[in-house]
Every structure is written in structure tokens, then in C-alpha cells.
N, C-alpha and C positions, 0 to 999 in steps of 0.2 A: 566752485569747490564741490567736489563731491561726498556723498554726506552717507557713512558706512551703516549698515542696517545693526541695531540691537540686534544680540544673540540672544535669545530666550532659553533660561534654562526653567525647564518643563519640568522637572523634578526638584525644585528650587527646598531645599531645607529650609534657608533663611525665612523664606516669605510663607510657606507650607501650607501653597496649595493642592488641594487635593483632587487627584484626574481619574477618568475610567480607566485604569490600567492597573496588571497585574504586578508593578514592580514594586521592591522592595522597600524603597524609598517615597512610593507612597503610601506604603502601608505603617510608615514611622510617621508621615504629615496627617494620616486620620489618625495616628494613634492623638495626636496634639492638637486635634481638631477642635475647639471651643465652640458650643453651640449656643452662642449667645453672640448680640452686639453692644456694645456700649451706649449707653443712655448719654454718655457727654456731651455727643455730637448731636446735630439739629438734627430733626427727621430729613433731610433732604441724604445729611451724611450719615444716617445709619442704612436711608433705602440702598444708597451708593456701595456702601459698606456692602451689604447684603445678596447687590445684584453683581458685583464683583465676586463674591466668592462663591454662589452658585452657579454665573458663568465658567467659571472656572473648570467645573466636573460635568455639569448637561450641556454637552454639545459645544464643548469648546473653539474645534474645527471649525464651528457652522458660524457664517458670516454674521454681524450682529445685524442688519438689514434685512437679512434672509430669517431668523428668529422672528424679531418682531413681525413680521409678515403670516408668520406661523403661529401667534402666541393669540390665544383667546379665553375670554374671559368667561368664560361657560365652562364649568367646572364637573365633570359626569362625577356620581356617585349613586350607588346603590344602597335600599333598603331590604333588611334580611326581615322578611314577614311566615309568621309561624302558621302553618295549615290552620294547623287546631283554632286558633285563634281566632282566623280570619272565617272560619266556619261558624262560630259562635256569634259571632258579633257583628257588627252590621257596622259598626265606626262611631254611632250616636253614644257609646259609650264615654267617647274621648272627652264630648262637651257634658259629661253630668256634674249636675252642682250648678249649670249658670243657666239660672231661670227653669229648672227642672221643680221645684218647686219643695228638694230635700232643705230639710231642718239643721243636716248638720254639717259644718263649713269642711268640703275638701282637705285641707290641714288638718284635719283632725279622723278621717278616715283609717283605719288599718290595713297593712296590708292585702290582708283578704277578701277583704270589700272592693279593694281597687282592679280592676279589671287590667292588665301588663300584656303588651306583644312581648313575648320571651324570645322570639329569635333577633330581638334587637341589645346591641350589649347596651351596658350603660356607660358607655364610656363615649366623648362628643366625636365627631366626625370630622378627620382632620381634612379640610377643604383647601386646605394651603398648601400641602403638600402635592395638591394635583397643579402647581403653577408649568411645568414643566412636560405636560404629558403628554402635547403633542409632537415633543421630541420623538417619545416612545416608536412613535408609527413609522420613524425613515428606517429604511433599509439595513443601514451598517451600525446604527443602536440595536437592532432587533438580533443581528448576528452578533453581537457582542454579550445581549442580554443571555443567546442561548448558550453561552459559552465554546463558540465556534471559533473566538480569536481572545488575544490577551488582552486587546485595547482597539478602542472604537478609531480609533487613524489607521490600526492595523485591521480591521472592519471595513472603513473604506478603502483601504488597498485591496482586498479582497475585492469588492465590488467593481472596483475599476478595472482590476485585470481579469474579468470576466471570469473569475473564480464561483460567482455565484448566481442563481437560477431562483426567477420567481415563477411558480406555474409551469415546471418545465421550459423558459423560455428564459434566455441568458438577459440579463438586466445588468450595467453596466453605471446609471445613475445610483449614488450612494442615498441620495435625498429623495429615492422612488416612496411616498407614502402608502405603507400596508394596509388594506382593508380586512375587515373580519371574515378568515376563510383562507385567506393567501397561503399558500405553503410554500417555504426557501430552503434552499440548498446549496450548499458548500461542499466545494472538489474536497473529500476525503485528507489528499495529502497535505491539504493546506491548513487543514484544522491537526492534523498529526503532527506539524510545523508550530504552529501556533502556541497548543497549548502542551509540545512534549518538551523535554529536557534538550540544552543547546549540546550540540557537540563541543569536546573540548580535549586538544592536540596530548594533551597529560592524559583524562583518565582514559581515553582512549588506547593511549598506549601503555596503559598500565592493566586496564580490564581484558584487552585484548589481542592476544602475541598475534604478531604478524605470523602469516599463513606462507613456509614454501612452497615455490615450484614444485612439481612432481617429480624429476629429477633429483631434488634435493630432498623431497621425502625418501625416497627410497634409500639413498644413501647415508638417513641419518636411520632408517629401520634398519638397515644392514649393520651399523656401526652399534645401534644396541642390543642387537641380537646376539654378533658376537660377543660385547661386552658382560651380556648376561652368563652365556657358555662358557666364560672364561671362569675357571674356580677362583679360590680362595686363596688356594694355595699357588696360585701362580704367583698373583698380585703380591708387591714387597708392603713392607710397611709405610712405608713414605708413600706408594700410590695408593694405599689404602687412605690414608690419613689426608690426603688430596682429593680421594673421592669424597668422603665423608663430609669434608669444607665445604664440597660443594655442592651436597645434597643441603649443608647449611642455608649456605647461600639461598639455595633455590625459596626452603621454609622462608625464611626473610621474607625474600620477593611477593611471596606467596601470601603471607601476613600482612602484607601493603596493601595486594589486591584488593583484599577482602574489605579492607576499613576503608577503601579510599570507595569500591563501587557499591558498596553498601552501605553510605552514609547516613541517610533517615531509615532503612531498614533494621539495623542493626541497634537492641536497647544502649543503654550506660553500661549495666553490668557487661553486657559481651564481650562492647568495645576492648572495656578494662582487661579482660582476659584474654584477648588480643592482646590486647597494648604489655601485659605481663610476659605474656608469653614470647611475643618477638623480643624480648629482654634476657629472658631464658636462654633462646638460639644465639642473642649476640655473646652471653656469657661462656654459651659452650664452644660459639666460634673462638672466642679468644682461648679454651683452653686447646683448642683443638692446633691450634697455630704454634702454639708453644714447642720449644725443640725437648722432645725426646719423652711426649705426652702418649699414654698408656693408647693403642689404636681398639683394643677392645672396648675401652669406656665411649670413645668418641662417636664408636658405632651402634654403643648404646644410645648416647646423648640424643643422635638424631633421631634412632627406631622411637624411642620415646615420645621425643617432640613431634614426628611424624603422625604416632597416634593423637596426641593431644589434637593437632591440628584438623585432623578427621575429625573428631571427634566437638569441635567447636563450630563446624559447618554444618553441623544438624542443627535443627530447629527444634524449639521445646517439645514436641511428642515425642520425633524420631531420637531425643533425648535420651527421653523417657523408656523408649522401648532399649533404645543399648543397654542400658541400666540394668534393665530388668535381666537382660540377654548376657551380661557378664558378672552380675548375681547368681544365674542359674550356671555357669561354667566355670565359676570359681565354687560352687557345691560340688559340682559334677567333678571338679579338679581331685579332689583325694579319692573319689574310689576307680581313679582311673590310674593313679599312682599306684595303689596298691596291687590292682590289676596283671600292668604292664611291667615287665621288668628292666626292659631298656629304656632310657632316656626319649622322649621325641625330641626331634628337632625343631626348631622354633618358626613357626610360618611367619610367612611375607604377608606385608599391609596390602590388602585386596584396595587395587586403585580406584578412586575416585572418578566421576567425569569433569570436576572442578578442578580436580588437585593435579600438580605438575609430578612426571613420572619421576621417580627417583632411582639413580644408582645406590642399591643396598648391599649389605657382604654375601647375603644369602643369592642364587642366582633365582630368577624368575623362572616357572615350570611354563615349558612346552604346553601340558594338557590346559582344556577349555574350564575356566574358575566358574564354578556354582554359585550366584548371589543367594543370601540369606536375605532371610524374610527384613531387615530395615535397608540393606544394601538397593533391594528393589524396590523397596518404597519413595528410596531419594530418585532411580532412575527413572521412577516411570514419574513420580512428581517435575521432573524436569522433563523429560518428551514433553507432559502437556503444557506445560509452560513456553517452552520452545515451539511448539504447536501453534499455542494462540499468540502467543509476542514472539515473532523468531528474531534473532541476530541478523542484522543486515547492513554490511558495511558502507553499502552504496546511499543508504537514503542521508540527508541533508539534515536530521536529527540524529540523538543515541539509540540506539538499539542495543537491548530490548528496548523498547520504548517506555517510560515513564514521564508523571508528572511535572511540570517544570516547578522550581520552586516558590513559595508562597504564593498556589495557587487556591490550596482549601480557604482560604480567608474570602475571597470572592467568588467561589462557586455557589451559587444560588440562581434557582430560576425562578421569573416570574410566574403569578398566574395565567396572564391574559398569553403566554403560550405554552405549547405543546411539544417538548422537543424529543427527539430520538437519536441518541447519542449513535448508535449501530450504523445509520444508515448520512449523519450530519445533516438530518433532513428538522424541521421545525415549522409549528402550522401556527398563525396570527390568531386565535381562538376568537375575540373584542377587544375593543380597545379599554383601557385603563381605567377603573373606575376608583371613588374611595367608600367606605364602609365605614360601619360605629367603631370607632377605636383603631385604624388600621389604614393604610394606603398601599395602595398596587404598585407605586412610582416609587424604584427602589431611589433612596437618595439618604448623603449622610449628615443633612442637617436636620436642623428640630422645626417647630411650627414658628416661632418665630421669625427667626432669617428667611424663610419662605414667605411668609407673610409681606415682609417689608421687601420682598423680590418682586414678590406680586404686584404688591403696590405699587415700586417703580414703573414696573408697564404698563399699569394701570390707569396710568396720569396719561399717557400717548395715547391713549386713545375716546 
């Protein structure tokens, strides 16, 4: 009879353990992480306890045979000794009071009598938290530590598909142990993979209209050219009131974009003004549809929400400078009334590189449009943004590229390396030591459960 293999789920809420990986679902199993074992059970079942749930996160992949063969009970740590100090004293200070021939007992000294290394804290040295630290030294821990992948399996995938480079020289073993000095590398795209944001078939096609043929550019620039040159007065009211719907529409669409590709960019408050505002356009859409609704108001409704919606894609400076910029031309507004005696006509929303064109009543001018001083502040903030993250449909992540998400909760790099994000290069500095108060071996349990992990392998050998 054949005997089907357990499925392991890796991410198990139930059991909630917790793994080197940047996913969501482990970041709710350390949130429920207890760093304690229960005293009920014999020592034999707390060590059990203890070495299962530290297997679990150091080195899971790694065979348990292939561990133990790895695992030693020589525990590095460092001592942080003060110049000054060590310049002063000679060490026969440590033993005074026993057989120095002082009168009055240690315990009852003052501070300032007592001689202190100050670059040692006073906090104990946690030695048990180094159980683990020869994991540190393989290869595809060391690429995960530098945060070149999300998860130490996707670490070793990396290393096997010769994605990575120890020394200039392609290393293919994930269990290659680093010595002090080693420098590694990882292909570029594979860390842009790793730790960017996943594509996906929606915002995709929501962030980014598809691109025509050249053919079909020219024919839709021809169709709003003329559409532009066509007055006002051609157009009836019913096509008026159909174009208007469907410069609606477009704001809609437009409002979608924004919240859907800017989801942790965008604060609460914005959102909200988004979220008000696309309520606005549906309200005006519905008036706009109504039979025998006024087409002047309709062509307000949208010039309106048009500005609003510019005007919600600045960021709080370029805010700020508008503000200041229709403060000053809403002064400038009456002595230029009293001025002029005819009426001006009313200008067209100067377009966006974000915002989709819209059909308005007014026709668009022929001459080259002059940007004002925040106009060019958004465009040249966007060249360089498009400069250093450009749009690229073909790579295998989003573009622009960003963060994937609940990545900030495990970004951290150790000590014992040196990484350089620019170039996904990363140098082995030493190996792992511990210190008064502190351990190099990042890990998220406390000194007990390590202790009694310890101890498990302690007894094998």
C-alpha cells in the first residue's frame, strides 16, 4: 500500500511557528510568539519543546544530521575593554581586598574607591543565544541576512541557480561555510525579484493603459486634433452633454488609479479626499445623465472636479506653493477687473503628465503652454523619479519598482556584515560573537528556550 507524503504547511497559524521569511503570516505567528516554555513538563520535554521551536526558524531546510555535525559548543564572545582603563591598571586591581592586607571588607567600599572597566555594560552576557551561530557562516543565511532574498529557501534557490558569486567565482553549494573577509554576490535582477513588489494582472492594468501601435497613435492624435478645432458652437447639446459624461468617466477612472497605485504612499486624510471626491463625480455623473439637465452646469461640474483632481496629486509642498499661487491671483483678481473692460475668457486646465487628456467646451490652443513655477516642479520631480526607477513593462516585478510588502519589519542587518545595497555585493566582516547585554545571532526567542536548545545538543555530544 502506498503511503501519501504529509503536506506541511509552512505557514501554519494553528501551530505558529515561526520561519526566516518575509511573509505576512509569519509576521502574525511572531506577533504570538511566547518566549517561554512550560515548567509542567520533565526537562527532557521542555529541551524537546525548545529544540523544536528553534529548529523551526535557524535553518529549517538544513538536514537535522547535517546541524548536529555543525553545531559546537564553543561559544565566541567579546569583551569591550576601555583604553583609559587598561592604561591605568595593570588587572591586580580586580583581586584587591583578598590578602591585600585592606581593613575594610569589599562590600562596604564606595563607588569611587572601586576601580570599573567602563567599556563593559553591566548587563550579563547572553551565551545562549550564540547556540545557533554556526548556521550564520552557510552561504544562503548570509544572503538572506543581507537582505538580498525574502526567505532563506529562496536564498538557497539563489545559490543553486548560480545566481551567486563568492570571491568573484560562481559557488553553487548553499552550505559553502564563509570565512572572515569572503565577499558575495547576487545577480542584480534577482534581488529586484526578491525583495520588489509581485506583479499583478489588476493594478497593473489599472496603473497602466496599454500602449498603441503607431498607427493607432496617429489616428487617435488626428481625431483629437480635429475634435479640439471643432467649436462650441457646432457641437449640439446632447453631444455636448455626452462629452462631458465622459470626461466624467474618465475622472472616475482616474480616482481609482490613484488609491489603487498608491496604496501605502497615500496618508488617511488624502485617501478620504479621494474617496469624497470620486462621490462628487458619481453625483455629477448622475446629474449629467438626467434628460433635459442644464449642459452649462455639467461643464462646470467636471472643469471643477478636474481642478480638484489636480490639485489632490500634489504632494504637501507643491500644496503649499498652489496656495500661496491662487492667494496671490485671487488679490491680483480685482485690479485687473477694474483694469480691463472686457470679460476674459476662461483658460483651460494646463495637462498633467499623470492626468488623462480630457475633452473640454473650451478648444485647446495650437501655441506651446508656458509651465509655471509648481507646474515644473511636478515635471522635473517626475523625470527624476522615472530616471532612477523607470517604468518597465517587460521585467518580471512592478515597475516603478517598490518594496514588497511587510518588508520593513525584517530589514535589519547584522554586524558581523558589510552590505552594499548599489552594487548586491556583501563582505563576511567575523564571525558572530556575543557581548555584555547583546548577541550578534539575530533570533526571536529569549535566553531561555535557547538555553534548553542548547542543552538538547549538548547531551550528544
Amino acid at each position: 500500500m502506498r503511503c501519501e507524503r504529509r503536506i506541511l504547511r509552512y505557514h501554519s497559524l494553528k501551530r505558529g511557528r515561526v520561519r526566516q521569511t518575509w511573509n505576512k503570516y509569519n509576521m502574525y505567528n511572531l506577533l504570538r510568539l511566547r518566549n517561554s516554555i512550560s515548567s509542567m513538563g520533565t526537562f527532557f520535554q521542555q529541551k524537546w519543546a525548545a529544540k523544536a521551536a528553534t529548529r523551526a526558524y535557524h535553518g529549517e531546510h538544513i538536514k537535522e544530521k547535517q546541524w548536529e555535525r555543525m553545531f559546537s559548543r564553543r561559544l565566541l564572545s567579546a569583551v569591550n575593554m576601555d583604553p583609559a582603563y587598561m592604561a591605568k591598571y595593570d588587572g591586580s586591581e580586580q583581586a584587591a581586598g583578598r590578602g591585600s592586607g585592606r581593613d575594610v571588607k569589599p562590600g562596604k567600599w564606595s563607588k569611587a574607591q572601586v576601580a570599573r572597566n567602563t567599556g563593559n555594560a553591566e548587563a550579563l552576557t547572553p551565551y545562549m543565544q550564540m547556540t545557533f551561530a554556526p548556521q550564520e557562516r552557510r552561504l544562503d543565511i548570509a544572503v538572506y541576512r543581507a537582505l538580498f532574498a525574502s526567505s532563506a529557501r529562496q536564498a538557497r534557490q539563489f545559490v543553486v541557480h548560480g545566481a551567486v558569486k563568492v570571491n568573484g567565482k560562481k559557488m553553487q553549494h548553499p552550505g559553502y561555510l564563509l570565512n572572515p573577509g569572503d565577499l558575495f554576490q547576487v545577480d542584480p535582477e534577482k534581488v529586484m525579484i526578491a525583495t520588489g513588489r509581485k506583479k499583478s494582472s489588476k493594478s497593473e492594468s489599472l496603473s497602466t493603459p496599454k500602449q498603441p501601435a503607431a498607427e493607432e497613435e496617429a489616428e487617435t492624435a488626428e481625431e483629437a486634433t480635429e475634435a479640439a478645432e471643432q467649436s462650441v458652437e457646432e457641437l449640439g447639446p446632447e453631444q455636448l452633454q455626452a462629452q462631458h459624461l465622459e470626461g466624467l468617466k474618465l475622472l472616475h477612472q482616474h480616482a481609482k488609479k490613484i488609491i489603487e497605485a498608491n496604496k501605502e504612499k497615500l496618508s488617511g486624510g488624502h485617501k478620504k479626499e479621494i474617496r469624497e471626491l470620486s462621490q462628487k463625480i458619481k453625483e455629477a455623473m448622475n446629474r449629467a445623465r438626467k434628460a433635459g439637465s442644464d449642459v452649462q452646469e455639467t461643464g462646470d461640474d467636471m472643469q471643477n472636479l478636474a481642478t480638484l483632481m489636480s490639485h489632490l496629486e500634489l504632494t504637501p509642498t507643491e500644496r503649499k506653493e498652489f496656495q500661496k499661487q491662487q492667494e496671490q491671483q485671487a488679490s491680483e483678481a480685482p485690479a485687473a477687473e477694474t483694469t480691463s473692460a472686457s470679460p476674459s475668457a476662461p483658460t483651460p486646465l494646463s495637462p498633467s503628465p499623470d492626468y488623462p487628456q480630457l475633452k473640454t467646451r473650451t478648444p485647446v490652443p495650437k501655441t506651446s503652454t508656458k509651465f509655471d513655477k509648481i507646474e515644473s516642479q511636478i515635471l522635473k520631480r517626475l523625470l527624476e523619479e522615472e530616471k532612477i526607477n523607470p517604468y518597465d513593462p517587460s521585467k518580471p516585478y512592478a515597475t516603478p519598482w517598490r518594496p514588497r510588502p511587510y518588508m520593513s519589519a525584517f530589514a535589519f542587518i547584522p554586524r558581523y556584515l558589510e552590505v552594499n545595497p548599489k552594487i548586491c555585493a556583501a563582505v563576511y566582516l567575523r564571525h558572530p560573537v556575543a557581548r555584555p547585554g547583546k548577541s550578534e545571532i539575530p533570533t526571536p526567542f529569549g535566553t531561555q528556550i535557547s538555553q534548553l536548545a542548547f542543552n538538547w545538543y549538548l547531551r550528544r555530544r
